[in-house]
PyMOL Python script that loads the backbone (N, CA, C, O; Angstrom):
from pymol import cmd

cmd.read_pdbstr("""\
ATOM      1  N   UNK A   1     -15.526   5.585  -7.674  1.00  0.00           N
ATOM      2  CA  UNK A   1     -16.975   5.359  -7.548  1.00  0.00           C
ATOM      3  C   UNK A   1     -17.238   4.322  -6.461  1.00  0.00           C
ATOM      4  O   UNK A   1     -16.944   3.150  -6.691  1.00  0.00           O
ATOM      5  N   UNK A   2     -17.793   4.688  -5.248  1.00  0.00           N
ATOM      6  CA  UNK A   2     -17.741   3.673  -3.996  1.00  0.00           C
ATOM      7  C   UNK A   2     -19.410   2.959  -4.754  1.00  0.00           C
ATOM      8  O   UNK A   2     -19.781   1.878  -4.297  1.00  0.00           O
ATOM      9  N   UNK A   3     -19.803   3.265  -5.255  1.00  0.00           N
ATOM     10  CA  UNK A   3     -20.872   2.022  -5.453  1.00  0.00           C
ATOM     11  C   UNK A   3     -20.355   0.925  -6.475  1.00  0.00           C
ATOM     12  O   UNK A   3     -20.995  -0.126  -6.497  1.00  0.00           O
ATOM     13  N   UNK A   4     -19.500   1.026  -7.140  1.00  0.00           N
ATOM     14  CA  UNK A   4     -18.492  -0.012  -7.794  1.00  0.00           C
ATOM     15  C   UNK A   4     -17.633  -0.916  -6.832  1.00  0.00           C
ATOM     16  O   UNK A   4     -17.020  -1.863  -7.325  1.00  0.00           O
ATOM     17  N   UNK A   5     -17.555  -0.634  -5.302  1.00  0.00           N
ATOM     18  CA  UNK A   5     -17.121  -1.615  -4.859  1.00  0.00           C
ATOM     19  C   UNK A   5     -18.027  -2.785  -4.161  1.00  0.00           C
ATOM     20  O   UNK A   5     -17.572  -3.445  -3.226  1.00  0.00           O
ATOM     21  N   UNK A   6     -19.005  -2.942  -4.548  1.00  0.00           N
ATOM     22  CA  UNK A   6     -19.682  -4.041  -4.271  1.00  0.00           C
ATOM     23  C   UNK A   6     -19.220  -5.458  -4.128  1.00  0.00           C
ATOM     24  O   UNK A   6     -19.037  -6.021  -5.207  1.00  0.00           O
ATOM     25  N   UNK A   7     -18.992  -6.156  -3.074  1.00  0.00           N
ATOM     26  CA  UNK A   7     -18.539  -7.588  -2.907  1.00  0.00           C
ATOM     27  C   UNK A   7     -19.211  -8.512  -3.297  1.00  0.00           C
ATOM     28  O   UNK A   7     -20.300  -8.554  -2.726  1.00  0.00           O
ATOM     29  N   UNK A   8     -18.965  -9.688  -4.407  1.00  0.00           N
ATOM     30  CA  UNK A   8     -20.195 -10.390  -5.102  1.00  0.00           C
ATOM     31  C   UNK A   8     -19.456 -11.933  -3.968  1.00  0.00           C
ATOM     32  O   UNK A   8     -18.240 -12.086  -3.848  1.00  0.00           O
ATOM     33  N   UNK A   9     -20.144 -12.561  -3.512  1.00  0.00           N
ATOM     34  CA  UNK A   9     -20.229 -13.677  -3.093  1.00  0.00           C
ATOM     35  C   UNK A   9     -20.540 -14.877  -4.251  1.00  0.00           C
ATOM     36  O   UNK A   9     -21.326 -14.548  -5.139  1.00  0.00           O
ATOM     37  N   UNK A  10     -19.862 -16.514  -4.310  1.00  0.00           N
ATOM     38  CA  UNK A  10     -20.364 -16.595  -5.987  1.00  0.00           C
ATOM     39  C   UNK A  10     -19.320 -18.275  -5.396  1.00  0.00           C
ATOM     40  O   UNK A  10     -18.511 -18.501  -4.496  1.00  0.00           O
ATOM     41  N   UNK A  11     -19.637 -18.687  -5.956  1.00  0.00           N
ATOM     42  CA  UNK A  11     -19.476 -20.294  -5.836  1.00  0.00           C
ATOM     43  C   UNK A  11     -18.479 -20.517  -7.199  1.00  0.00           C
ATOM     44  O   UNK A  11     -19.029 -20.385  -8.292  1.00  0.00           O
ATOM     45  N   UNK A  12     -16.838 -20.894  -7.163  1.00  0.00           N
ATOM     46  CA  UNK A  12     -16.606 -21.690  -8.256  1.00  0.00           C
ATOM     47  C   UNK A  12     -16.982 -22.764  -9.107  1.00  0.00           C
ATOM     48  O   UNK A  12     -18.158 -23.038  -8.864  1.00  0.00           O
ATOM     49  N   UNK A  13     -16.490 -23.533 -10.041  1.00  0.00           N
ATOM     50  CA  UNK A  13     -17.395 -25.239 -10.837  1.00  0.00           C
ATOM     51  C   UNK A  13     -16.606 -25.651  -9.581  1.00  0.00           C
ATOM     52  O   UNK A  13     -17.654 -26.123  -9.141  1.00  0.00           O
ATOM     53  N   UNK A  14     -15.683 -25.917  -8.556  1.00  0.00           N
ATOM     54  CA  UNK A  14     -15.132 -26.446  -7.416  1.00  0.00           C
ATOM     55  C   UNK A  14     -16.156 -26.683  -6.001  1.00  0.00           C
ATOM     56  O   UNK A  14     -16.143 -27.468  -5.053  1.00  0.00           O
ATOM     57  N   UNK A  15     -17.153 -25.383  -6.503  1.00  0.00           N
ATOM     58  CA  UNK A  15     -18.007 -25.428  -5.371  1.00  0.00           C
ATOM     59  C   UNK A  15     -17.633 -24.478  -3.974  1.00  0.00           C
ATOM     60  O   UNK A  15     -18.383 -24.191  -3.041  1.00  0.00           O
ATOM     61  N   UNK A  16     -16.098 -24.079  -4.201  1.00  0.00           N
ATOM     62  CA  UNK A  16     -15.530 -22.947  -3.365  1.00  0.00           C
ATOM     63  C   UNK A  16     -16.309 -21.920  -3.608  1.00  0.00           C
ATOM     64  O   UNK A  16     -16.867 -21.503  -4.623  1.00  0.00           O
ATOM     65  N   UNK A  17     -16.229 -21.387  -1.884  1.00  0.00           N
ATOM     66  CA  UNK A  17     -16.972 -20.027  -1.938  1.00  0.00           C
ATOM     67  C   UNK A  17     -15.732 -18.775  -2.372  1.00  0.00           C
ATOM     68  O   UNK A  17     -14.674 -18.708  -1.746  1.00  0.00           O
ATOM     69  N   UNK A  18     -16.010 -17.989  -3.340  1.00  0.00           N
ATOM     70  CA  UNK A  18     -15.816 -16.793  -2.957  1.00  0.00           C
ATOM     71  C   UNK A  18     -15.789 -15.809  -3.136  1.00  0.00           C
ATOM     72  O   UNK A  18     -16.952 -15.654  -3.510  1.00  0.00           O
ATOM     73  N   UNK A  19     -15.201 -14.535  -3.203  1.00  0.00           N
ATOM     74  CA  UNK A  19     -15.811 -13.201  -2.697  1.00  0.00           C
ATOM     75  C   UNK A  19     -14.917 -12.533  -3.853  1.00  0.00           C
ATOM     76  O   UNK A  19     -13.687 -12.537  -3.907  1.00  0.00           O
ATOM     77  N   UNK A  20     -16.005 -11.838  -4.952  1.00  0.00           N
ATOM     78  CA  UNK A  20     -15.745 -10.978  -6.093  1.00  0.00           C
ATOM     79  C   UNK A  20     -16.118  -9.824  -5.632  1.00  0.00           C
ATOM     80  O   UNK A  20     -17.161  -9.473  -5.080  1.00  0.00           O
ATOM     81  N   UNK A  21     -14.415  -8.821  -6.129  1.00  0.00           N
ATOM     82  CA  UNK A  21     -14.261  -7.430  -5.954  1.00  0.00           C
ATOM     83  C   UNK A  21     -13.642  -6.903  -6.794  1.00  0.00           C
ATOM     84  O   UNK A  21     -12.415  -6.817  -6.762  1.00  0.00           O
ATOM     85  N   UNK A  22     -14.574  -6.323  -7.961  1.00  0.00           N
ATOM     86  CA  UNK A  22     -14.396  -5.709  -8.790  1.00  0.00           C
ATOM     87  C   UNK A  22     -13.836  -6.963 -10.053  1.00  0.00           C
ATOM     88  O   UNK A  22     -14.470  -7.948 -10.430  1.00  0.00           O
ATOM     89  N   UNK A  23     -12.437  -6.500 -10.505  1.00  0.00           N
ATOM     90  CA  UNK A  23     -12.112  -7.871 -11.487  1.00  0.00           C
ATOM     91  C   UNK A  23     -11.104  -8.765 -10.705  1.00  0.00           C
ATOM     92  O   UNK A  23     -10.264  -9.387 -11.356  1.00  0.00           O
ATOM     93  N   UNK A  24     -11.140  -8.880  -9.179  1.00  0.00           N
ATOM     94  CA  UNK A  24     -10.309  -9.366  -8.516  1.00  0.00           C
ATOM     95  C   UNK A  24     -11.280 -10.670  -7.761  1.00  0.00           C
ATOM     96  O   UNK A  24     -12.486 -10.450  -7.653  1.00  0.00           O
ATOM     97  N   UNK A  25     -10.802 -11.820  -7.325  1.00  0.00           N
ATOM     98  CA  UNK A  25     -11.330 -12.747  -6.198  1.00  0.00           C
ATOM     99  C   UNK A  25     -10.512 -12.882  -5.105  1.00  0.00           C
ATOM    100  O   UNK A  25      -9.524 -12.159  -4.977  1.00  0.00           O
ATOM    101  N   UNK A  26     -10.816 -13.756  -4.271  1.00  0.00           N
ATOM    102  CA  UNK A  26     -10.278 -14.453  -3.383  1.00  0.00           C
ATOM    103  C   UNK A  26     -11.018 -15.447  -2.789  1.00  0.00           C
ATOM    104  O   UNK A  26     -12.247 -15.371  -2.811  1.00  0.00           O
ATOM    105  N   UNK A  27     -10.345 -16.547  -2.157  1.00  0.00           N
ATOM    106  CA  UNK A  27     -11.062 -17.239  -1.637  1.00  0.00           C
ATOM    107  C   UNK A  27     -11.403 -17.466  -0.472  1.00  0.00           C
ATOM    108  O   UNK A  27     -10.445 -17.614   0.286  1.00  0.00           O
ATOM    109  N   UNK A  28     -12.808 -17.593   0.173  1.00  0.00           N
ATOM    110  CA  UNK A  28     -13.143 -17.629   1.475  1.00  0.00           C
ATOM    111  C   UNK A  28     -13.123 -18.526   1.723  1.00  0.00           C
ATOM    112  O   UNK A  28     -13.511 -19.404   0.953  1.00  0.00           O
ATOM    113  N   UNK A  29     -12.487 -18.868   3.384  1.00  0.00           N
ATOM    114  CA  UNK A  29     -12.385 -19.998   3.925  1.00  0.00           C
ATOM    115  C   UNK A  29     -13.259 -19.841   5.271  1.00  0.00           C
ATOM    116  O   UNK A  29     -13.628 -18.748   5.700  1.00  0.00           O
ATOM    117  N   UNK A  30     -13.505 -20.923   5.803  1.00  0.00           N
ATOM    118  CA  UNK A  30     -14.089 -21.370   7.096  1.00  0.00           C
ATOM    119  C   UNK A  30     -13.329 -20.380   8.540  1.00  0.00           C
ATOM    120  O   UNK A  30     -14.055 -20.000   9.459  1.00  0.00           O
ATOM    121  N   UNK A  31     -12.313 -20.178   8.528  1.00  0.00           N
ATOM    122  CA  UNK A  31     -11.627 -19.666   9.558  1.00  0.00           C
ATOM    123  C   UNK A  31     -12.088 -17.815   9.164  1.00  0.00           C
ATOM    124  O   UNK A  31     -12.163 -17.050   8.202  1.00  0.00           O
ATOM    125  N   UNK A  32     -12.369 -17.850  11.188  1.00  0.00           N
ATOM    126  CA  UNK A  32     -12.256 -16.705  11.371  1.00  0.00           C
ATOM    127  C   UNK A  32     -10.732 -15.224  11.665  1.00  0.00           C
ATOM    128  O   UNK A  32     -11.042 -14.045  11.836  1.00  0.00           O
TER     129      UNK A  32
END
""", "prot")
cmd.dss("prot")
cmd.show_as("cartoon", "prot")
cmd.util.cbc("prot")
cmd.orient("prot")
């Protein structure tokens, strides 16, 4: 289902940004 892959953007209690996919994260950093 490609509308289930929606990327949620979302702030940890750390205040880190990052990027929810599906039941997975990662974290975004400053570097391109």
């Amino acid at each position: 289902n490609p509308f289930n892959n929606q990327h949620i953007i979302t702030w940890d209690s750390g205040s880190n940004l990052m990027m929810v996919h599906g039941d997975k994260f990662k974290f975004i950093t400053e570097e391109e």
